[in-house]
Steps between C-alpha positions, in 0.01 A plus 500: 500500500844402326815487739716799386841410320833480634575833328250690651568337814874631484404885406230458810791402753760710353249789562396445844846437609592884349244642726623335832820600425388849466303474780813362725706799395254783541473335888780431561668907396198628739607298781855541459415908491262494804797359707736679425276781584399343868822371563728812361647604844540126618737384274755754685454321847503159324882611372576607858355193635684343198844652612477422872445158414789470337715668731394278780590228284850646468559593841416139592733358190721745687461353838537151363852600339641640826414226689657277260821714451459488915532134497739490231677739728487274833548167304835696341588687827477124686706412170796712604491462884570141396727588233687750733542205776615274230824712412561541908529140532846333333483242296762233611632298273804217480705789424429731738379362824811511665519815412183638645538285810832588637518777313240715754465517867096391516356295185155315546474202208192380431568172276192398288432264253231653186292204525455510875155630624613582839777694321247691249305609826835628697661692243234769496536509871894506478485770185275767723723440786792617308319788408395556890886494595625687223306807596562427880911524439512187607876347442411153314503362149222308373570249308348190311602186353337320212629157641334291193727698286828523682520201688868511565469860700153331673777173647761780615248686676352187635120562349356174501103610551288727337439764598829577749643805644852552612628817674856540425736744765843571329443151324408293716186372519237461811106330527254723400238481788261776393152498349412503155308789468615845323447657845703211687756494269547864564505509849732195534748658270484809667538349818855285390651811317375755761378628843246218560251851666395754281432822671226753487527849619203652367110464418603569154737214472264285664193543276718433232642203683130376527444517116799230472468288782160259626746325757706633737642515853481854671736575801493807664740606742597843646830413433676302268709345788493214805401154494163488402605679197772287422297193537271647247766579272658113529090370477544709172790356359412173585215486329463465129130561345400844680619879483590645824479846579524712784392912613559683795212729388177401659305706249686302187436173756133619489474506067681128490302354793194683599415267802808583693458672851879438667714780439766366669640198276263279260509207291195377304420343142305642227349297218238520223207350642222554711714391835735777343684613851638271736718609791798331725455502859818306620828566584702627220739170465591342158351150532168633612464780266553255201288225610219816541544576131511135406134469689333818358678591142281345283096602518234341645418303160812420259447463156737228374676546173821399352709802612432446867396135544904469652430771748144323579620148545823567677226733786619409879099490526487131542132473491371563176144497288442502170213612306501375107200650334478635163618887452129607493393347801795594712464869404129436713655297769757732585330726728380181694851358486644794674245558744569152604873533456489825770413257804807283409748756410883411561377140625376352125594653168181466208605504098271519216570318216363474187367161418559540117885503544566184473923612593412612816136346580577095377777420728306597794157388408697153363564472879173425549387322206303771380742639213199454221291728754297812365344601811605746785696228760644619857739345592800565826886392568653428864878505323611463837341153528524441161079467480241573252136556558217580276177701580218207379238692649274787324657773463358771709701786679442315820587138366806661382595730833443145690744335269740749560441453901560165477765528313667729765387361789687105312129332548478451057522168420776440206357432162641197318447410136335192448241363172198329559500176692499183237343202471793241520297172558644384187813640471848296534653813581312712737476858453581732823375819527544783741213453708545113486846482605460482854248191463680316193867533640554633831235361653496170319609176681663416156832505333515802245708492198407904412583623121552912550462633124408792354287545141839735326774262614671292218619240729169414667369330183728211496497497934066446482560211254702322733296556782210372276687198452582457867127552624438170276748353621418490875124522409360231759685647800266636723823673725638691229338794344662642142341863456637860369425856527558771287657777681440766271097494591519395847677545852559416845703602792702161538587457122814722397634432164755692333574265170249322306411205460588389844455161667365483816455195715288516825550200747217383717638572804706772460296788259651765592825369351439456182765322274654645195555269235715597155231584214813413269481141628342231251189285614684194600698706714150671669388200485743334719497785782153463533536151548780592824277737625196281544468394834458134565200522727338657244676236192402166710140474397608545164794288467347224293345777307812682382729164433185433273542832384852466430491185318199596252603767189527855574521805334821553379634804787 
């Protein structure tokens, strides 16, 4: 059998390949024709399917496009609330501040600089409050100063902070002494260029009052008239961070303060927390009414920020703790915090703070050496005895409520600052420490030359390398002790230094009279006082030792 040739081959292929194709087509029409004879009345609810499809899809593309022309809408109506409070408030200017100040009966200044964060976060606060007293009818200007810009108005109108306020009456100007809020900005202006009581007559005008207002002071009186009512009306005027108002309607009484019972005459605080009523129960005088507001107006757990860490700090509450945790964490603590904070209301004040703002968290924690800290730290304040304490225990609700007993009841020890004890057994110059102190200086039978530095001061530098030089100097005497502390890391009761570096020198016999000796003085001159300051009972032994001394070569001093 021969192998066929490539030309018989190629008329074999080509003729197969015309039959499959044949056979592909005459399929392929059959099938085509039996479905469209199954499927003939399906195709019309596959188009309906088809359509609603598609009009879900639309209504949703719909949906989306609303929502985003909502947005659009808030972001632009926010827009114009700002842009609206922008054109209330005048822009002063070297020009014109004169002008504006004496030019109106009541003008509030707020004088800012652009780069300023404290002013970035006001001015929002100060813009919606001119918006707040514009639709009240309230009788002031608002008015800002770019101080960067126009120095020369900012040194007539005395602005030398950021951010300031002024209040101006008929040009001249007074202390601002409100808070720095939009609503405390409000009611302090209100309450300088009006009737310091706002008065409700009806539910109506109360519920509306309630949509404005978290804080207030109810007094309800049958009539507006006698002394307890004009004691409440003084309290009001006299006090400059809360709206006062007033009913003779027990029913309106009722809407503002739901836990009254007296119908005869009733004072009591509202505020926006879960302790949200609290009432008075003393005689209606002045002084007392006040110091009840100053004891119960802020809630059981304060938040500190920057627009009311001046209210916070300046509280009459003179025992104080603080709670730096990070904002997470203190959003879970808080319901502990309060129910602790309930059994010492009006007797010690509790603020939150968050532990990741380093403006308002470092200078406290620094206190304690712990301003690099990430964890939650309780901590307290007697500002009456100027003390500090800190909570070194677990913290559990009743490690905390005990600290807060103690604290009350003045059984806390004081925490001091002080780094770990070194090994000086070496050292010319010994290093003192907070918890060494009392051993190393106080209690020492010793003379003590002391060096008081600090790691940031310029002057210390050059102070340490004379002390360095002294500590070789009278290396040998076994009376005399050369050491130094740095006060920035450690503390104690009997050392109070207000300049750095400082020279202190502790005699022997008398430690609790410590000698202060000029830092600007040169060795030779340190040198020499120490010398008069030895005592000779304690130079005798050594006398041989230091004319030795003397006559062999020194380090230059």
């Amino acid at each position: 059998m021969f192998p066929a040739k490539p030309t018989s081959r190629f008329i074999l292929f080509t003729l197969s390949l015309l039959l499959l194709i044949s056979f592909f087509t005459t399929t392929t029409s059959a099938i085509a024709s039996d479905l469209d004879t199954e499927n003939g009345n399906d195709n019309d609810d596959v188009d309906n399917e088809l359509d609603e499809l598609l009009a879900i899809d639309q209504e949703e593309q719909e949906h989306e496009q609303d929502s985003q022309v909502d947005d659009a809408d808030s972001k632009f109506s926010e827009a114009q609330v700002l842009s609206r409070a922008q054109r209330i408030v005048v822009e002063l200017n070297t020009e014109n501040w004169k002008k504006v100040t004496e030019g109106n009966e009541f003008v509030l200044v707020l004088g800012y600089a652009p780069w300023c964060p404290r002013s970035a976060e006001l001015m929002p606060q100060f813009a919606e409050a001119a918006t707040l007293l514009k639709e009240l009818k309230c009788p002031i200007l608002m008015a800002k100063l770019d101080a960067d810009r126009y120095p020369k108005a900012a040194a007539a109108l005395e602005i030398k902070g950021f951010p300031t306020l002024l209040f101006f009456v008929n040009g001249t100007a007074q202390a601002y002494t409100g808070g720095f809020s939009a609503q405390d900005i409000v009611v302090w202006a209100r309450k300088k260029t009006g009737a310091p009581v706002m008065r409700i007559n009806t539910v109506n005008e109360a519920e509306e009052f309630l949509k404005k207002y978290q804080t207030f002071v109810l007094g309800m009186f049958k009539k507006f008239e006698g002394s307890d009512y004009e004691e409440f009306v003084k309290t009001a005027a006299a006090d400059n961070e809360i709206q006062f108002v007033e009913t003779s309607n027990f029913e309106v009484a009722k809407v503002l303060y739901p836990d009254i019972k007296s119908t005869d005459h009733f004072l009591g605080i509202v505020k926006s927390e879960p302790d949200r009523y609290t009432g008075y129960e003393e005689t209606f005088k002045m002084d007392k009414i006040l110091q009840f507001l100053n004891y119960n107006k802020f809630p059981l757990v304060t938040k500190l920020t920057d627009i009311n860490s001046a209210s916070v700090h300046s509280s009459p509450i003179k025992l104080q703790v603080y709670v730096f945790a990070k904002a997470d964490d203190l959003k879970s603590l808080l319901e502990l915090l309060e129910d602790i904070a309930r059994k010492f209301k009006g007797k010690i004040m509790f603020t939150a703070v968050d532990i990741a703002d380093e403006d308002l968290a470092k200078p406290f924690l620094t206190l304690f050496g712990l301003e690099e800290s990430k964890n939650t730290v309780v901590t307290a304040f007697d500002n009456k005895a100027i003390s500090k304490f800190l909570l070194e225990s677990d913290l559990t609700p009743s490690n905390i409520e005990e600290f807060c007993s103690r604290l009350l009841h003045g059984t806390l020890t004081p925490y001091l600052k002080s780094q770990p004890i070194p090994d000086n057994t070496n050292a010319n110059v010994q290093i003192v420490v907070g918890k060494t102190f009392d051993d190393l200086v106080l209690n020492s039978h010793k003379d003590i030359l002391l060096e008081v530095y600090t790691p940031w001061c310029v002057r210390c530098e050059t102070t340490s390398k004379q002390i360095e030089k002294l500590a070789k100097h009278f290396k040998g005497l076994d009376n005399l002790v050369i050491a130094k502390i740095d006060a920035s890391a450690n503390e104690h009761p009997k050392l109070q230094v207000e300049e750095y570096p400082t020279l202190l020198f502790y005699p022997a016999g008398d430690k609790a009279n410590p000698i202060k000796v000029s830092a600007r003085s040169s060795s030779k001159n340190i040198a020499a006082f120490i010398k008069e300051q030895l005592k000779e009972k304690d130079q005798s032994p050594k006398d041989e030792q230091l004319k030795e001394k003397d006559q062999a070569p020194k380090d230059e001093l």
